[in-house]
N, C-alpha and C positions, 0 to 999 in steps of 0.2 A: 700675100695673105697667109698665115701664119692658125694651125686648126691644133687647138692644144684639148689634150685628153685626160678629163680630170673624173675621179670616182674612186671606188673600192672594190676589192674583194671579200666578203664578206661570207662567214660561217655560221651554219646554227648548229647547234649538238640535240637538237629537241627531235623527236618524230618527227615524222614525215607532215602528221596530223595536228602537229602543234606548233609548227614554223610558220603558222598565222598572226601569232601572238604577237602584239604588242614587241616585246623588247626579245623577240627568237633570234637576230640576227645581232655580229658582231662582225665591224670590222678588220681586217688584220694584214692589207697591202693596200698598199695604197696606190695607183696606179701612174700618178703623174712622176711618182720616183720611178718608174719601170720600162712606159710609154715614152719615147720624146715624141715619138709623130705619127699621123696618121699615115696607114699604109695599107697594101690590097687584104690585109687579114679585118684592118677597123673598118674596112669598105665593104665586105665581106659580113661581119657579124652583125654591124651596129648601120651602115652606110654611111660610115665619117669619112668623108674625102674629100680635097676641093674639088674633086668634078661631081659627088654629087650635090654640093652644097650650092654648088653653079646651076645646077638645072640640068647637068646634061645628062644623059640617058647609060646606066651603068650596064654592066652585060649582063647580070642577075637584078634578083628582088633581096636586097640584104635580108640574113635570117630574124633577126634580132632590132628592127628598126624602129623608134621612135614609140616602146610598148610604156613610155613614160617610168617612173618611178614607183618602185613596191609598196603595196600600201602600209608594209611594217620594216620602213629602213634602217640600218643601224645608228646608232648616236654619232658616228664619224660623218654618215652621209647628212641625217639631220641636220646637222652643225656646217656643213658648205654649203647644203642649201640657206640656210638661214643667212651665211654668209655673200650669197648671190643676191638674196631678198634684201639684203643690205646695201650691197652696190649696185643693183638696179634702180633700188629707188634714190639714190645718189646719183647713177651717170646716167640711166635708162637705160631699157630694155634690148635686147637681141644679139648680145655676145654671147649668150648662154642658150644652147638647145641641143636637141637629140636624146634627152632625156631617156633611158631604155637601161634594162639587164638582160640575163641571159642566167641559165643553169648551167651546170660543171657538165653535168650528162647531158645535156643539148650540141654542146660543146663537144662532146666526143664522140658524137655521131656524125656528123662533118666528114665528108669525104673532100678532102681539102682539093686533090686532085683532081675531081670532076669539076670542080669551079676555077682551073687553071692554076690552081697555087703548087706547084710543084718542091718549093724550097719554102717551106717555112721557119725555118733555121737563119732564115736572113730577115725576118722580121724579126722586130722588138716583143709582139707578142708574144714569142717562141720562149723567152726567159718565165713570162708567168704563166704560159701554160704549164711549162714544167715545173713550175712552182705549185700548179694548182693540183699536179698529178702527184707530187712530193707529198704534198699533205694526205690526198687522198691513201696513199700507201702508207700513215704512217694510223696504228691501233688507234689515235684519239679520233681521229676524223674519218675512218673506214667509210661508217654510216653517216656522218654528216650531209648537211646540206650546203654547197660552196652554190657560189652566185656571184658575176658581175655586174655592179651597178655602173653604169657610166653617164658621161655627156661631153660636151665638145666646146670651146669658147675659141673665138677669133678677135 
């Protein structure tokens, strides 16, 4: 069984007070180019693993589990979902779940080490965290709002 991780990373430049909005977010990584597999960081943030997808009992409460979809996603996320709503009602239902994101600053509260991840340079997440810290560092996106939308297909 085979746990593939598909979503985006997505930006808004609006206030803090105004990343409600209808069309505040935009896509700009995509994640299934970044991710190839589920590993103890997607077990960790989201609960995508096949042991948790199995039933069995993971050593924590993932941070970031199943808080569904934003109510204001960007046009890249619209557009898979719509794409899912497609092939669902073609093959049916249940290759598609875990629905959740997560904030940049959520994200970087994490004390990776008290939850046993001591190398996270060996995960795949490791390239776009530092992608996500790239942008933050650069004048356009200081103040931004970064967010991962994700979900999981088997």
């Amino acid at each position: 069984m085979g746990i593939d991780i598909h979503g985006w990373v997505e930006v808004s430049h609006l206030d803090p007070d105004r990343r409600a909005e209808e069309y505040a977010w935009s896509g700009i990584i995509s994640l299934s180019a970044v991710i190839d597999c589920c590993d103890e960081v997607s077990q960790l943030l989201f609960g995508f693993s096949k042991l948790a997808f199995t039933g069995d009992q993971l050593p924590y409460v993932p941070i970031a589990a199943n808080r569904g979809i934003p109510l204001n996603p960007s046009s890249d996320v619209q557009q898979e979902l719509k794409n899912i709503q497609d092939h669902e009602r073609n093959f049916g239902s249940g290759e598609f779940l875990g629905y959740t994101y997560i904030d940049a600053t959520e994200i970087d509260s994490i004390d990776w080490r008290s939850y046993g991840i001591a190398n996270l340079e060996s995960s795949d997440w490791w390239l776009l965290l530092r992608m996500i810290r790239l942008l933050r560092s650069d004048h356009r996106f200081t103040d931004a709002g970064i967010r991962i939308v994700c979900w999981v297909c088997w």
